[in-house]
Short mmCIF file of the C-alpha atoms (twelve columns), coordinates in Angstrom:
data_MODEL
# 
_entry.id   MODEL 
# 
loop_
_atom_site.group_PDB 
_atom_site.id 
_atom_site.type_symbol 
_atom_site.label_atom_id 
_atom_site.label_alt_id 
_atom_site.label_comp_id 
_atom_site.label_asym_id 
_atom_site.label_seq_id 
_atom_site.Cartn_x 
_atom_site.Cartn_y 
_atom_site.Cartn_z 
_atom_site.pdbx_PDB_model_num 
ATOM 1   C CA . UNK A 1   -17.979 -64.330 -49.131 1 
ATOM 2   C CA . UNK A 2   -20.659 -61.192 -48.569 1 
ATOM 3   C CA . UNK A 3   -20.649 -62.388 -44.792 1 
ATOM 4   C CA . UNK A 4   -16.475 -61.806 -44.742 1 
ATOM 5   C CA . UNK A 5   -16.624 -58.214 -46.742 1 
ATOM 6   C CA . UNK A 6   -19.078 -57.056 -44.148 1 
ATOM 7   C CA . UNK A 7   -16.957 -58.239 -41.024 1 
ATOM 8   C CA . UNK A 8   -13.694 -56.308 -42.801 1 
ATOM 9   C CA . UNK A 9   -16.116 -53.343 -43.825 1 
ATOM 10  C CA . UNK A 10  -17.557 -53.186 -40.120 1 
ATOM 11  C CA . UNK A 11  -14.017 -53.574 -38.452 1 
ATOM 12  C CA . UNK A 12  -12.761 -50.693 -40.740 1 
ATOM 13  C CA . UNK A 13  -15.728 -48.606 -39.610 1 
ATOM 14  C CA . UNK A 14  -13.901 -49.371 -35.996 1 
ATOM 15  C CA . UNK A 15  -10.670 -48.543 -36.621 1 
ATOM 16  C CA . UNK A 16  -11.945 -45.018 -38.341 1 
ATOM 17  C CA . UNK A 17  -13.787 -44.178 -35.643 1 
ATOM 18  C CA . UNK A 18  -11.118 -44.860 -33.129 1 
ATOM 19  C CA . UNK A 19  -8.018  -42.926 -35.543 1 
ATOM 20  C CA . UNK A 20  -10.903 -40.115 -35.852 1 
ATOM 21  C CA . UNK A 21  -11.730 -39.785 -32.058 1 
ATOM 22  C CA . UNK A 22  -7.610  -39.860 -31.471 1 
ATOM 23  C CA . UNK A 23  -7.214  -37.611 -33.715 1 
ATOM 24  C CA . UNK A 24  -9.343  -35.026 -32.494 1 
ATOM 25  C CA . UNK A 25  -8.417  -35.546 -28.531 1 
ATOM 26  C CA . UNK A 26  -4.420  -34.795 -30.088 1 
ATOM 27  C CA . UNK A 27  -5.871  -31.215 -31.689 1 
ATOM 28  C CA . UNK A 28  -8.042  -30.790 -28.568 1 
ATOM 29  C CA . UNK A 29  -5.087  -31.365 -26.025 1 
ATOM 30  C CA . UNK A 30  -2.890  -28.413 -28.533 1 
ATOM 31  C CA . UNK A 31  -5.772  -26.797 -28.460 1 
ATOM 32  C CA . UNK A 32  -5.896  -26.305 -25.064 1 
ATOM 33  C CA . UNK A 33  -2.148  -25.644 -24.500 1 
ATOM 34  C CA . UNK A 34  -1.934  -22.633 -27.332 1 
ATOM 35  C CA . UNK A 35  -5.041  -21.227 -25.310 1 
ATOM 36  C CA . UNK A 36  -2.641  -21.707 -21.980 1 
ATOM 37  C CA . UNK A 37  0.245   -19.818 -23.736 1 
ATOM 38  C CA . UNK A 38  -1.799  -16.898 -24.861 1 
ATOM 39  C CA . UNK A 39  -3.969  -16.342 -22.407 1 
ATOM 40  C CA . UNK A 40  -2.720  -14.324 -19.198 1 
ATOM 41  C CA . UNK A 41  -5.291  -15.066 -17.146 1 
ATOM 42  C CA . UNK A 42  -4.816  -18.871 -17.124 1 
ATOM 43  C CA . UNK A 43  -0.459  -18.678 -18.109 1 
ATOM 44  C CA . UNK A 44  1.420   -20.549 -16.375 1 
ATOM 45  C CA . UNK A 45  3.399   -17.726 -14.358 1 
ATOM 46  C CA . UNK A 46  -0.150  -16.806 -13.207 1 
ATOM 47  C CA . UNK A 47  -0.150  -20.651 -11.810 1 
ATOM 48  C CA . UNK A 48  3.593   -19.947 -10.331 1 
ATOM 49  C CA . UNK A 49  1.944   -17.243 -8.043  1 
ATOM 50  C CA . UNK A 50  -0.377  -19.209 -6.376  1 
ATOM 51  C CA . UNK A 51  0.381   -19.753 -2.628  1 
ATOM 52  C CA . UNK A 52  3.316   -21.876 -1.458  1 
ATOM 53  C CA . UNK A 53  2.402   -21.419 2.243   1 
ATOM 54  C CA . UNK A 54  -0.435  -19.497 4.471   1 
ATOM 55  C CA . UNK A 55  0.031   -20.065 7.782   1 
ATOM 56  C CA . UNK A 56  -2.803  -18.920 10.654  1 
ATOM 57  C CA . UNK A 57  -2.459  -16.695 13.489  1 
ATOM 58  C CA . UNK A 58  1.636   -16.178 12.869  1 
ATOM 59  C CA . UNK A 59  4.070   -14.197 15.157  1 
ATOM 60  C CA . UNK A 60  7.907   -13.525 13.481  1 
ATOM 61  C CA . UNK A 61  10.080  -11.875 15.947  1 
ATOM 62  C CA . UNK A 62  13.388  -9.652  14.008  1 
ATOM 63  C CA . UNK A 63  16.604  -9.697  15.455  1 
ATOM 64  C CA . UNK A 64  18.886  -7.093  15.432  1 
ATOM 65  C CA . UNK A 65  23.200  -7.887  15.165  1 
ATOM 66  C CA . UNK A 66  23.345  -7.635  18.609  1 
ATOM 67  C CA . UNK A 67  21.114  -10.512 19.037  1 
ATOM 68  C CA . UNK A 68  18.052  -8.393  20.854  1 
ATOM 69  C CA . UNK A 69  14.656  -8.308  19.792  1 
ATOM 70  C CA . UNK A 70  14.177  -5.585  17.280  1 
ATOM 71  C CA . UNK A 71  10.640  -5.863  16.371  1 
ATOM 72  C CA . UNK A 72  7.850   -8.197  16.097  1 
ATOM 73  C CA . UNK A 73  5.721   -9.098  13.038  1 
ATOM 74  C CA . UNK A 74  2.228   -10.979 13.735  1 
ATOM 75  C CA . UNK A 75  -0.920  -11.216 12.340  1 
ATOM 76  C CA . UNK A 76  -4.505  -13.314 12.037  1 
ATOM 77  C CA . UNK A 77  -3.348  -15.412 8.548   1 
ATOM 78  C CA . UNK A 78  0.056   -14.727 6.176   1 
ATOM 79  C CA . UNK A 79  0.367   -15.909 2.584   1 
ATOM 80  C CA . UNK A 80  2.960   -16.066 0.769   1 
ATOM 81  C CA . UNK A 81  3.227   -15.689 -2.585  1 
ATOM 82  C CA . UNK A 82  7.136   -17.059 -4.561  1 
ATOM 83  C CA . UNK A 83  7.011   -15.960 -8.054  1 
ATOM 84  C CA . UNK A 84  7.644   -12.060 -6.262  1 
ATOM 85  C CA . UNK A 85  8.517   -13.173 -2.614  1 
ATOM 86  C CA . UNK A 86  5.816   -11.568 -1.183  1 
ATOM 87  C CA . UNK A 87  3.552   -12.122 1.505   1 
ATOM 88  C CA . UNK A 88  -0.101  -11.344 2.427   1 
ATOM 89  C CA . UNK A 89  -1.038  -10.614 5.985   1 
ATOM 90  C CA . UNK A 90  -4.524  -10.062 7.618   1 
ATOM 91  C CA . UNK A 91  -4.654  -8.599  10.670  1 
ATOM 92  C CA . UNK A 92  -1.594  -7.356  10.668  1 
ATOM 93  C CA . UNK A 93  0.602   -6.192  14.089  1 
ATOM 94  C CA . UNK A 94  3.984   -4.688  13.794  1 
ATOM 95  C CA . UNK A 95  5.612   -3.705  17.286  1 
ATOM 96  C CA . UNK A 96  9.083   -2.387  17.557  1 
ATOM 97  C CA . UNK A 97  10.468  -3.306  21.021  1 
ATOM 98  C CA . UNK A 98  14.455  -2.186  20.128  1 
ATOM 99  C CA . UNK A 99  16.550  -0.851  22.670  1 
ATOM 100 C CA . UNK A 100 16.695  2.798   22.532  1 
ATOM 101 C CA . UNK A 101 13.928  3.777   20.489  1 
ATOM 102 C CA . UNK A 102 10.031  4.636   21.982  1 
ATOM 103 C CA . UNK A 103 7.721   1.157   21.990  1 
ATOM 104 C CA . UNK A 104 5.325   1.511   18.966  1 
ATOM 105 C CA . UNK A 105 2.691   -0.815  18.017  1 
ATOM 106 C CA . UNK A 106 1.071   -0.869  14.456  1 
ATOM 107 C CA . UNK A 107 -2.202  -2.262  13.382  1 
ATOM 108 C CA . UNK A 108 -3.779  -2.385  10.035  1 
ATOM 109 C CA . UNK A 109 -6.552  -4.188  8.638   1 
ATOM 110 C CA . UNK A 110 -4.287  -5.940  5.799   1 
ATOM 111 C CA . UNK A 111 -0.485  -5.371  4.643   1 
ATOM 112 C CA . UNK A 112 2.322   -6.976  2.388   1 
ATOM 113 C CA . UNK A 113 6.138   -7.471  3.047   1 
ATOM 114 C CA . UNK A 114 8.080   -7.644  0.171   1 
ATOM 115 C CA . UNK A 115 11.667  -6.129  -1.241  1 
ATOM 116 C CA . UNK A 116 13.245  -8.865  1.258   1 
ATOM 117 C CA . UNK A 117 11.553  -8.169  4.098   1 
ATOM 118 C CA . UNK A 118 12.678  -4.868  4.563   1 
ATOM 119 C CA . UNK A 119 9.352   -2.873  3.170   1 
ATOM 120 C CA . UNK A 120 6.035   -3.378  5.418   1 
ATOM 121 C CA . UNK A 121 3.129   -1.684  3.388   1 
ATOM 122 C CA . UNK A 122 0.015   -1.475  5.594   1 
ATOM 123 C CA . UNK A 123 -3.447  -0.978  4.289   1 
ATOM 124 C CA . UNK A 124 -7.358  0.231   5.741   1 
ATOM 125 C CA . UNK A 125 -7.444  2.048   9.339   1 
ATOM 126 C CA . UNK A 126 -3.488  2.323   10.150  1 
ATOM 127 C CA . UNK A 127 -3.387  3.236   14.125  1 
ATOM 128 C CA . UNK A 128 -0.130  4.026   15.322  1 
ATOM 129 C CA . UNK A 129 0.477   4.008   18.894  1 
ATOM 130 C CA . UNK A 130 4.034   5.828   20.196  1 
ATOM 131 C CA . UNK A 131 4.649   5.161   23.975  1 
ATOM 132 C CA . UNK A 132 5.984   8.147   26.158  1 
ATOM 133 C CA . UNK A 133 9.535   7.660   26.846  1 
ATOM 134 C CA . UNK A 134 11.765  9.930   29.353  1 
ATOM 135 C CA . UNK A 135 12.916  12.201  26.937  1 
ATOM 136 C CA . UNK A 136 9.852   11.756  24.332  1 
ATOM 137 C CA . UNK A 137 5.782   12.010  24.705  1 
ATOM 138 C CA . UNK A 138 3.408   9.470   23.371  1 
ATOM 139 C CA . UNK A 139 1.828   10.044  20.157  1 
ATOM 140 C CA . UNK A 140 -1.062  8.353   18.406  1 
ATOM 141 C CA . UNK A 141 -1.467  8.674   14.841  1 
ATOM 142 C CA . UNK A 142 -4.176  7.357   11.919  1 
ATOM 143 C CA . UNK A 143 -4.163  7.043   8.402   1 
ATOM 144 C CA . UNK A 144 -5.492  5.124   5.454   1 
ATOM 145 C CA . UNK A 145 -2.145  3.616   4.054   1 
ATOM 146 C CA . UNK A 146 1.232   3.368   5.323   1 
ATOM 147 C CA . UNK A 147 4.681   1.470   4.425   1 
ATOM 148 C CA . UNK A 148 6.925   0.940   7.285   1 
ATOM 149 C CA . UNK A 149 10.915  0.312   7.271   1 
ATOM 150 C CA . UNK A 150 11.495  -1.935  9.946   1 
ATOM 151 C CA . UNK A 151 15.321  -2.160  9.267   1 
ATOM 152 C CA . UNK A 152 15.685  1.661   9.326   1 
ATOM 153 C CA . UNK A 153 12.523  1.898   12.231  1 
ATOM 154 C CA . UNK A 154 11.194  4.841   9.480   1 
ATOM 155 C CA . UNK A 155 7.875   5.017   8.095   1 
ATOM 156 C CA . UNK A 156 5.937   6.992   5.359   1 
ATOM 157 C CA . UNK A 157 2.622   7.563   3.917   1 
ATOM 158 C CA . UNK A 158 1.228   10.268  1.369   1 
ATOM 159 C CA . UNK A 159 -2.310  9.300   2.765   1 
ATOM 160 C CA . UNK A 160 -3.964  12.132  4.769   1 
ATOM 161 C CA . UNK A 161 -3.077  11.782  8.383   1 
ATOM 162 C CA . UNK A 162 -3.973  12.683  11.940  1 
ATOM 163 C CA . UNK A 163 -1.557  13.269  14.772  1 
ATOM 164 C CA . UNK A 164 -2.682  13.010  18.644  1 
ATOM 165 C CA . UNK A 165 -0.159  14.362  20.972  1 
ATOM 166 C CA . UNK A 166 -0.466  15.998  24.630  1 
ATOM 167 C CA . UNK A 167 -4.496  16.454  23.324  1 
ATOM 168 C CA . UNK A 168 -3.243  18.503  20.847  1 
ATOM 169 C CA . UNK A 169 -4.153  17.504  17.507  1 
ATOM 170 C CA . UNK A 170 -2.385  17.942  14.107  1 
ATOM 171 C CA . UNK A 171 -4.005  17.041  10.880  1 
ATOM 172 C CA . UNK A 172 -2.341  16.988  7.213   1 
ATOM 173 C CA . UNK A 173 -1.192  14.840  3.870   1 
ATOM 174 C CA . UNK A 174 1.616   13.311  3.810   1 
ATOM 175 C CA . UNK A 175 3.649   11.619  6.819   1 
ATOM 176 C CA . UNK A 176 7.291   10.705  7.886   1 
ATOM 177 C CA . UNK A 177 8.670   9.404   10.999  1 
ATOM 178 C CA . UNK A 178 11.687  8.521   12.232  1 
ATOM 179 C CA . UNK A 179 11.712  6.387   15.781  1 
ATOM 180 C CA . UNK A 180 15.358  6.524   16.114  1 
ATOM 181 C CA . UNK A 181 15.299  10.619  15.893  1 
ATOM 182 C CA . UNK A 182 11.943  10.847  17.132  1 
ATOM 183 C CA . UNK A 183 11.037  13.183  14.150  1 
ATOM 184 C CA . UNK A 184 7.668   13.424  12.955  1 
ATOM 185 C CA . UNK A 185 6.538   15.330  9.884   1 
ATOM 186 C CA . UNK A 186 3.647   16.302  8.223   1 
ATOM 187 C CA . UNK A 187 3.672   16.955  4.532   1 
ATOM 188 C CA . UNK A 188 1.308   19.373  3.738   1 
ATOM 189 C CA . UNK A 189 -1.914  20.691  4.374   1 
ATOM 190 C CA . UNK A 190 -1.646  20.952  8.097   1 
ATOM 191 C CA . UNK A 191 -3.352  22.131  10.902  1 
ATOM 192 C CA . UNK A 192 -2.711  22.213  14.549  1 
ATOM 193 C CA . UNK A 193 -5.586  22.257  17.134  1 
ATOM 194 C CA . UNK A 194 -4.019  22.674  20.757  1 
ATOM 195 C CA . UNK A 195 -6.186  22.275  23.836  1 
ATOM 196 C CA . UNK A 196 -7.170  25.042  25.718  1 
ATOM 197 C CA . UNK A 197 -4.688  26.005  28.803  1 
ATOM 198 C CA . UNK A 198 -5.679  24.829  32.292  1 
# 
């Protein structure tokens, strides 16, 4: 009889220790999912964001209406992000090849495209190289930050700039330029250092 009420008294001890270690695991596992709710840094839109794609050494070519080549979008590694439809690009290279307007290549050291595709924003050493045209001269042009409209073939920064033109060279804050017109301005700031005459 002793022998039997220490089998049930030992299997109890089981069974407590098993409902106990359940028990706890259930609090843990809430736990662990209020701390997920509250805490930004691990919630899940923060998970949403993560990549959906990156794709190496990448070349996207824009069409215009007409069918023609309006400009071309490459770079060393894109990433693309879905929660905001944006996308991460190192290396970037933006050329516009449309009909009508001067050949300009853009390079950057990073950039994202967002707002649908239609905003470009280029970051770290932006070189812009304008070919000479018939009616237009070439013009090369530096800053620290600029956001291109490829739709619109516009572009803005209020990053200090430097213009190269003819070997003249124009300096400044602030930057706007319109292919399609072939306007540039310069903010503010400026000042114009022309070569001397020959």
């Amino acid at each position: 009889m002793p022998r039997q009420q220490h089998k049930r008294t030992a299997h109890r001890w089981k069974l407590t220790a098993i409902m106990m270690t359940a028990t706890f695991l259930a609090f843990g596992s809430f736990w662990v999912a209020q701390m997920m709710e509250n805490d930004p840094g691990i919630s899940s839109d923060a998970l949403k964001n993560e990549p959906d794609y990156i794709v190496e050494r990448f070349s996207v070519v824009r069409m215009s209406p007409s069918g023609q080549p309006r400009y071309i979008v490459s770079g060393d590694k894109l990433t693309h992000r879905p929660v905001d439809d944006t996308a991460e690009i190192e290396k970037p290279l933006v050329q516009s090849i449309g009909e009508g307007v001067p050949p300009t290549t853009i390079r950057a050291r990073r950039a994202r495209v967002d707002h649908g595709n239609t905003q470009v924003h280029l970051m770290g050493d932006v070189d812009i190289d304008r070919k000479a045209t018939a009616t237009s001269r070439p013009v090369r042009m530096r800053t620290q930050a600029l956001t291109v409209y490829p739709d619109d073939d516009q572009m803005k920064t209020d990053q200090p700039v430097e213009v190269i033109s003819d070997g003249a060279t124009m300096t400044g804050t602030g930057l706007f330029v319109d292919n399609t017109t072939r306007q540039v301005n310069v903010s503010s700031r400026v000042r114009i250092v022309y070569p001397p005459r020959q």
